[in-house]
C-alpha positions in Angstrom: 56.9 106.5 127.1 55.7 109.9 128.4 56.9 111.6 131.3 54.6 111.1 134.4 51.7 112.8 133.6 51.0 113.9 137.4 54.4 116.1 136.8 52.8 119.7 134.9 55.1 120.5 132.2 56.6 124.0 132.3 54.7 127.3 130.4 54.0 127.2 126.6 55.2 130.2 124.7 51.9 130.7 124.0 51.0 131.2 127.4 54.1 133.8 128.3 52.5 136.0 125.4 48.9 135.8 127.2 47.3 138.6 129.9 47.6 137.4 133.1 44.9 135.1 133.6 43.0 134.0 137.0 45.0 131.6 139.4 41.7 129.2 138.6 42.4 129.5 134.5 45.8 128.8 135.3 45.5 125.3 137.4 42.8 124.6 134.0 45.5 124.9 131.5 47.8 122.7 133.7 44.9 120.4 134.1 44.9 120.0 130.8 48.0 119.9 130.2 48.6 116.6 132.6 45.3 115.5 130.6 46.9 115.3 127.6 50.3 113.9 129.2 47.9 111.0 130.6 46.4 110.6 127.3 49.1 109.5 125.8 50.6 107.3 128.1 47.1 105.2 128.1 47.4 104.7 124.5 51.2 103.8 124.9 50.4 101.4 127.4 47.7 99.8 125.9 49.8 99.2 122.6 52.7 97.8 124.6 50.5 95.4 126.4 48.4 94.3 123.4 52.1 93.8 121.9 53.3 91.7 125.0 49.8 89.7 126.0 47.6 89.7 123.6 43.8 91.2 123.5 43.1 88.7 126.1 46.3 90.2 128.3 44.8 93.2 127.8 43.1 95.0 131.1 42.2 98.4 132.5 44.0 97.9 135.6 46.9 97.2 133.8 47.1 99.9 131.3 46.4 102.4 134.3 49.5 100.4 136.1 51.6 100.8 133.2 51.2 104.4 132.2 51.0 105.5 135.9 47.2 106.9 135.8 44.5 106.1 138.0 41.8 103.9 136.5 39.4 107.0 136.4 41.0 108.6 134.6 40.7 106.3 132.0 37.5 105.6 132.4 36.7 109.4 132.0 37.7 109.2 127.9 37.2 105.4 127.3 34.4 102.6 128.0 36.4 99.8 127.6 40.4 98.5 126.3 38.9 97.9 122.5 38.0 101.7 122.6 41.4 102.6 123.6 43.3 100.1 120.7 40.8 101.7 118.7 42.4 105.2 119.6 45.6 104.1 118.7 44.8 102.2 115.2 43.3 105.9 114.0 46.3 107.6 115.5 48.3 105.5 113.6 46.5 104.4 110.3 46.1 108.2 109.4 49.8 108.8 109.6 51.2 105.4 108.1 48.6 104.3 105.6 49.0 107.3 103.2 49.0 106.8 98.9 51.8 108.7 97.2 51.0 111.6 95.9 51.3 112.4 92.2 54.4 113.8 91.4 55.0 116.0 87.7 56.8 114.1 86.0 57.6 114.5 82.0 54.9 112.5 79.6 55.1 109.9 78.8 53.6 108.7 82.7 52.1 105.4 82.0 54.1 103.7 84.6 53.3 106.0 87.4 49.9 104.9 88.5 51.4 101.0 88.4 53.8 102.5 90.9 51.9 104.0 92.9 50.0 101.0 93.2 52.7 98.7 94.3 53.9 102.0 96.6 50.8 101.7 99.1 50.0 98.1 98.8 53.8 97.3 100.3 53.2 100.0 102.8 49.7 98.6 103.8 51.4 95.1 103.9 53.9 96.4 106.1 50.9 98.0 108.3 49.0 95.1 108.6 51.8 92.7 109.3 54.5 94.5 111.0 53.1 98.3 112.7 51.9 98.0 116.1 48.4 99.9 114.3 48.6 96.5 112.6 48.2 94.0 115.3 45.9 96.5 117.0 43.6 96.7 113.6 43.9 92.2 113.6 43.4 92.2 117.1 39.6 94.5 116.2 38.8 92.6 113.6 39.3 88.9 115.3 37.4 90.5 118.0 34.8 92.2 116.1 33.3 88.3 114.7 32.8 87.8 118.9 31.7 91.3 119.9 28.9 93.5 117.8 29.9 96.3 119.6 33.6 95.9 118.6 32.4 95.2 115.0 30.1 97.9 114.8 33.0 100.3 115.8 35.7 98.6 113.6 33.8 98.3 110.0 31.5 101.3 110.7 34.6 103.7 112.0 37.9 103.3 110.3 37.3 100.6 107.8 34.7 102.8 106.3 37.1 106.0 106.5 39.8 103.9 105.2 38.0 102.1 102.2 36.4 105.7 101.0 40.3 107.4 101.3 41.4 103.9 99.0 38.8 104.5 96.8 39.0 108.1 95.8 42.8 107.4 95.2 41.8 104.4 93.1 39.2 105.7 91.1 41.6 108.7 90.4 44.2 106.1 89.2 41.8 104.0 87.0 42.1 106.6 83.7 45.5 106.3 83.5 46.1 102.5 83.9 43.5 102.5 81.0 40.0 102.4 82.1 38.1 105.4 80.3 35.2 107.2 82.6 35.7 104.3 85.6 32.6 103.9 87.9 32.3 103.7 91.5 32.2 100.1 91.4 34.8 99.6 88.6 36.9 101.4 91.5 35.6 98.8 94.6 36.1 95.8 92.2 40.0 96.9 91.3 40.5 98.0 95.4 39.6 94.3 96.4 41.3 92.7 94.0 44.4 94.4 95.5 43.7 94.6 99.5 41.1 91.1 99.8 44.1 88.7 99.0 46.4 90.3 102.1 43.7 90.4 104.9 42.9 86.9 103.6 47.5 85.6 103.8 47.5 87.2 107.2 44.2 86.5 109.0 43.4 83.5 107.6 46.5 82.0 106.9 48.7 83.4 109.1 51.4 84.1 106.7 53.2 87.4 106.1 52.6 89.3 103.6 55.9 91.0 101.8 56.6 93.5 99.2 57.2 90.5 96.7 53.6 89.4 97.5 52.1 93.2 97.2 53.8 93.4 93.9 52.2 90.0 92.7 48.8 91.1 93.7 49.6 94.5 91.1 50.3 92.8 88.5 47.0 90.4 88.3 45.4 93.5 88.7 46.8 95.5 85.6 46.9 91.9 83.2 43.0 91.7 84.3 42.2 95.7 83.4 44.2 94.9 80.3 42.5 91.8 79.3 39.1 94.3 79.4 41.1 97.1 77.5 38.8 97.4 74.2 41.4 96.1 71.2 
């Protein structure tokens, strides 16, 4: 948790290498400081409540209770607590749900794209099951089939940003798992093949989704681009 954001941290070495500013310039870059500082305590707060309450646990009052902020303030960079779980899902999703990057390797490197494959659908298992982005992304998307607002904000923000990063890595993967010139939608087809059967274990179900199950999903997806590989 972050320190108590009404404390003003101490001078940046940026700062000891500018002109002397105005006293008034000065209280702005502490006031900005302490803004960030309360920044992130609200999105702490609000991930550690939505972790021990639930959505429905979930208030202003008590994320300004928790991170020490005055309700304001909150209300200053935030309409309401889906906005702030939002925050944190972005936050999150950018640094966690990541494809591996290609690395050189010596030819032949058939196997590579399979691996990478099975790489980022364990790690978006692991997201959606296990990271507190996870529960905060199920949490939007339960909500999102009560609130068109919250749906609006969910599949028109990150889900589309997310889906468009998965399918430029996918598309780029096609050609080498065997699919000559692939098309956009040869790309969405293989994508859903691999994500639609984990939303549909964890929200529907309510079963977990491991890296045994991530692999599964792989492989019906390379036997089904191989039964279409020309003979």
């Amino acid at each position: 948790m972050p320190n108590d954001p009404a404390n003003p941290e101490g001078p940046s070495a940026i700062d000891s290498i500018r002109p002397p500013a105005a006293p008034g310039a000065k209280r702005s870059a502490a006031s900005a400081r302490r803004s960030e500082s309360a920044r992130v305590a609200v999105l702490s707060a609000a991930d550690d409540l939505l972790a021990e309450r639930g959505f429905d646990g979930v208030t202003i009052e008590g994320i300004a209770a928790r991170a020490g902020v005055a309700k304001q303030t909150i209300y200053r960079w935030w309409k309401s607590k889906a906005e702030i779980l939002y925050d944190n899902l972005l936050q999150d999703a950018e640094k966690e749900l990541v494809w591996p990057q290609p690395q050189p390797q010596p030819q032949p490197q058939r196997t590579a794209p399979a691996d990478a494959l099975r790489s980022y659908l364990r790690t978006f298992c692991a997201f959606l099951c296990t990271a507190p982005a996870g529960r905060v992304l199920q949490t939007l998307i339960g909500q999102a089939q009560l609130d068109p607002g919250a749906a609006a904000t969910v599949r028109d923000g990150f889900l589309r940003e997310q889906r468009a990063r998965d399918l430029r890595r996918m598309h780029e993967l096609l050609p080498d798992l065997g699919v000559d010139a692939p098309t956009e939608q040869q790309a969405a087809e293989a994508l859903d093949a691999l994500l639609a059967p984990v939303y549909y274990r964890v929200l529907v179900l309510g079963e977990p989704a491991d890296a045994a199950f991530a692999d599964a999903q792989v492989d019906l997806l390379l036997a089904r681009i191989a039964a279409r590989r020309p003979a």
